[in-house]
C-alpha positions, 0 to 999 in steps of 0.5 A: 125541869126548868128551861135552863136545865134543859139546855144544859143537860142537853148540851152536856149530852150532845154527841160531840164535845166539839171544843174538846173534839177538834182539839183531839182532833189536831193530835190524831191521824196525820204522820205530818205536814208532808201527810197533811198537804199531800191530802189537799193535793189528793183534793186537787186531783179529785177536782181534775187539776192538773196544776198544783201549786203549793207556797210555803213563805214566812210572813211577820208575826205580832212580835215581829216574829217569822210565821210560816204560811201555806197554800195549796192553789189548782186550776180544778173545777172549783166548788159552789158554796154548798159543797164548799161547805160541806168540804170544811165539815169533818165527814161532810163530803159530797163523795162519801163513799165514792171509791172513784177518787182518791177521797171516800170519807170527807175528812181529809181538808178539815183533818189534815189542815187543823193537824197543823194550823189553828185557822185554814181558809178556802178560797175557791171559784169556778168558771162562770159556765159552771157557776150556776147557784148563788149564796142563796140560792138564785140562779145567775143569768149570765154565763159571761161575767166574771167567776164569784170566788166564795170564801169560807173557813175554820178557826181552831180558837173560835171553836174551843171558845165555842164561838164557831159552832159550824162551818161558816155560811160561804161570802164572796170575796171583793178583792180576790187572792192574786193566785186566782188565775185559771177560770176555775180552781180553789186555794187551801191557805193555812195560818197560824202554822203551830204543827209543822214538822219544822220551823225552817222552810227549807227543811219543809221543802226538802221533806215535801219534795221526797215525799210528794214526789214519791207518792204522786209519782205516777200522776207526775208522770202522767202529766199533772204539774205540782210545785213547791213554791215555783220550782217543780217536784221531780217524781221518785221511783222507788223501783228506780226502773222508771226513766223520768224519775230523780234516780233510775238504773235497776231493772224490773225482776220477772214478769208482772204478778197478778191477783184477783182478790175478794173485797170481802172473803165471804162474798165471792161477787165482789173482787178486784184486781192487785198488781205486783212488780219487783225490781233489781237494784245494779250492784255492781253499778253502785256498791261504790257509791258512798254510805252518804250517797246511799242514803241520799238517793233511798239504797241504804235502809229503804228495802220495802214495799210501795203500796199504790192505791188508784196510783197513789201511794198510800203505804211503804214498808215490810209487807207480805214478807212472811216469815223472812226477815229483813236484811241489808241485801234486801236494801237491793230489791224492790216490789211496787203493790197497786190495787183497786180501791174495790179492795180497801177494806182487804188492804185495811186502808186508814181515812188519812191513806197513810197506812194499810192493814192487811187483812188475813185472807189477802196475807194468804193470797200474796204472800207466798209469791212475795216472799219466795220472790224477796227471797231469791232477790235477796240470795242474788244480791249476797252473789252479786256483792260477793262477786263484786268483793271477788274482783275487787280483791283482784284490781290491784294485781291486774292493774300493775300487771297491765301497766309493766306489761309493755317491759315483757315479750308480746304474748303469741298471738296464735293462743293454744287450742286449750286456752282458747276453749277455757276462754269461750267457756268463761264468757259465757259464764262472766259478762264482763269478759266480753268487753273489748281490750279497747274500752278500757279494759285490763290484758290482764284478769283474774277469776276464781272458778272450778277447773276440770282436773286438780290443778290450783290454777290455771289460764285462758288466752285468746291472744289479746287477753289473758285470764288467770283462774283460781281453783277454790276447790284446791287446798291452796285456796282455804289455807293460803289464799282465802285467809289472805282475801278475808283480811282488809289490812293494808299489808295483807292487801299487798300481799295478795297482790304480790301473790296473784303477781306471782301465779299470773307471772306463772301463767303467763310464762306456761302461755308463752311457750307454745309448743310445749303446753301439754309438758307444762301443763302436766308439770303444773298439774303435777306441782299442784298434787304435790301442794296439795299433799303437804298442805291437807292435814290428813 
């Protein structure tokens, strides 16, 4: 066999087809660009930055077109050339393995940069104390000057022409970037931008905003600064429990859960640690807000799981739900899952972090708890909104009550000791009876609940307020009131109100007659017996 035959054979069965593998490449792993730059932040954090910038402009084009340009520059301690070599191979990471960080494979700068450019160049120095090792290999004497910014590259075109078979050896570069600030740092630049999730900037801004600010949301937290093209990313709480997220307001639900978890369900010397939280979105606080607003600020179709690695967010979705499906109260709760990255294999953490697979004995050990509890949660919001839908349906009738009050007899101050009881009783049932008259609220309010004898209504009165109480047990309730309450037309609206006028009317004149409540409240008992008997069918 001829030399010439060799080789081609040889390169024909080389493990690599690297013209046609990083063209694979560019269309597998990465969601998009927001996945994409947020594997260089993780970079950057790994490198102890605690400065990100990223810079998202439209430069000319050969045609005069607008392309768009991206860079991601941070004041971490920079590379020496043979790591940042290494850091432009696909799996060439000096951290292979190390689950310390937030990187354990080396894919991350070369994947997810040729995702969306054809060319991504590095720029990257460190303070001259640390540079120690030159291009070949000489030791610089001064820890005085200057840093040396190294530069290297990868270009997706000179690959598939097989001019650029491996990583470039680094060069120093003369005229350094303006962006080169801190005394130590790098600079991730994407060019030829042909895989951006869109062509306007602004619409990359708005997308990088929301998910940047959710996934790093605990470093932003602890103090790590990250910009998009000089404005600052507002972290986001997907709990809303957090009081310097963009949106805050719900209240965590019970006490932390946690588990200690096997990395490998036969090897009981290796565990580490998961940590649950689940929080209550205040129903009654934003039921109002608008569909729109809903989705703007996550409510609407954002029930899930946050899955947070080493207090990055890797994952969000239905997680260890077990057989409960998802419905539109659970878009009112949420649960926020960290581990230890000791357990990623039990979490089935992808390379690009951007999914998890849960593995089966780790489904078995959180399960059970997260469902129960989801479904609780859930169950609390359907009262809640119900209860809410329940007073709504009354803010008609106490609102005209409360402005003709004025035109009648002052209530007596002195309410009777019965009425007085009831109205103890109701507020410890219904905190919103414990407002003050003066801040804001109605005379006048209406409720349902259970009473203690037969009658289709009844009354509280502590002499400033009075509370009038529908009975849902009573016949009145199912045939007349209920099929009234069900309905939204505008007419029918009107007249519930007029009948919720008419029994606070009733009730207000059996409080006006002190004195006399035990005659009036055995004359009503006894109306609401006779009601009864004509309204049950048998």
């Amino acid at each position: 066999m001829t030399t010439t035959a060799r080789k081609v054979r040889n390169d024909e069965c080389s493990i690599i087809a690297l013209d046609r593998f990083i063209q694979a490449t560019r269309d597998s792993g990465y969601k998009g660009t927001a996945s994409a730059i947020s594997e260089l932040v993780d970079n950057s954090i790994q490198a102890g930055a605690n400065r990100i910038g990223i810079s998202i402009n439209a430069k000319a084009g050969e045609d005069d077109s607008k392309v768009i340009e991206v860079s991601v520059v941070d004041n971490g301690s920079g590379m020496d050339p043979f790591t940042l070599r290494q850091a432009l191979r696909f799996g060439g990471s000096t951290r292979f393995g190390d689950r310390s960080g937030l990187g354990r494979y080396g894919m991350g700068l070369p994947n997810a940069s040729l995702s969306q450019a054809r060319r991504v160049t590095v720029f990257t120095w460190q303070s001259a104390r640390g540079q120690k090792i030159g291009i070949a290999g000489s030791r610089r004497a001064s820890n005085s000057a200057p840093p040396q910014v190294y530069m290297s590259y990868l270009d997706v075109d000179e690959i598939v022409r097989c001019e650029m078979v491996e990583v470039p050896r680094p060069s120093i570069v003369r005229k350094l970037p303006g962006a080169c600030a801190s005394p130590s740092g790098t600079i991730v630049q994407w060019t030829q931008c042909d895989r951006l999730d869109a062509r306007r900037i602004s619409t990359i801004v708005r997308k990088l905003e929301s998910e940047l600010g959710r996934r790093f949301r605990h470093f932003l937290w602890n103090g790590l600064r990250l910009t998009i093209n000089g404005d600052a990313i507002t972290p986001i709480d997907p709990l809303f429990v957090h009081s310097e997220a963009q949106i805050s307001g719900a209240q965590l639900f019970g006490d932390e859960m946690r588990y200690e978890v096997r990395a490998d369900p036969a090897d009981a010397s290796k565990t580490g640690w998961v940590r649950v939280r689940f929080s209550e979105l205040p129903v009654h606080q934003w039921h109002k807000l608008s569909n729109e607003d809903k989705r703007r600020i996550g409510v609407s179709k954002g029930a899930g799981v946050s899955i947070v690695r080493g207090g990055r967010e890797v994952d969000y979705g239905w997680f260890f739900m077990g057989s409960k499906h998802r419905e539109n109260y659970d878009d009112w709760w949420r649960c926020e899952i960290q581990f230890d990255p000791v357990l990623d294999e039990a979490f089935g953490v992808t390379h690009t972090k951007q999914q998890v697979r849960p593995q089966s004995h780790l489904l078995e050990a959180l399960t059970p708890d997260l469902e129960a509890t989801a479904r609780a949660l859930s169950a609390r919001a359907r009262k809640a909104h119900l209860a809410v839908k329940t007073a709504e349906r009354f803010s008609a009738a106490e609102r005209i009550a409360n402005e003709r009050d004025h035109l009648l007899r002052r209530l007596p101050k002195n309410a009777e000791q019965r009425a007085t009881a009831l109205m103890k009783e109701l507020i410890k049932q219904h905190p919103a009876l414990r407002q003050a008259l003066g801040e804001g609220r109605s005379r006048y309010t209406i409720i349902e609940a259970t009473v203690k004898d037969t009658s289709f209504f009844t009354y509280a009165h502590d002499g400033e307020r009075l509370v009038l109480v529908l009975n849902p047990d009573h016949p009145f309730n199912r045939e007349i009131y209920k099929p009234l309450a069900d309905v939204d037309s505008p007419h029918d609206q009107q007249l519930r109100a007029k009948l919720e006028l008419l029994l606070l009317a009733a009730a207000r004149a059996e409080a006006m007659a002190t004195g006399k409540s035990g005659a009036l409240s055995r004359h009503r008992l006894e109306w609401s017996d006779t009601l009864a008997a004509f309204l049950n069918d048998k």
